[in-house]
C-alpha positions, 0 to 999 in steps of 0.5 A: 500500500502506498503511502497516500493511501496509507495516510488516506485510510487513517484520515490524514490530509497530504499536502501537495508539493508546491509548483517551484512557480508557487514556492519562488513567488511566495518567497519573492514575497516573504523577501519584500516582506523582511524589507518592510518589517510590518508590525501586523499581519493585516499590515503585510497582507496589505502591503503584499495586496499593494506589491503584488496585485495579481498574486492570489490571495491564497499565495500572500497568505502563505507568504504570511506564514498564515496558512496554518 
């Protein structure tokens, strides 16, 4: 048995391996952000909203260190 289906059968989730696009975009932000040293983490989701528009927000969360 594989290991998913052994993780899957003891209701473990798997995270999928992030695309190498993914990891350097939230490390390109998780770089700007130990720049601006906000003081929040609603203040660096809002700068990364202003330096990334087109980021989704799932990835800036991430860059956070938000997504738990």
């Amino acid at each position: 048995m594989s290991s998913a289906a052994v993780a899957s059968t003891a209701g473990l989730r798997i995270r999928p391996t992030l695309v190498p696009e993914r990891e350097r975009a939230i490390g390109d932000m998780q770089a700007f952000l130990a720049r601006v040293h906000p003081q929040t983490p609603a203040e660096a989701l809002r700068l990364l909203r202003n330096a990334y528009p087109e980021a989704a927000l799932s990835l800036r969360v991430a860059a956070c260190g938000l997504n738990g």
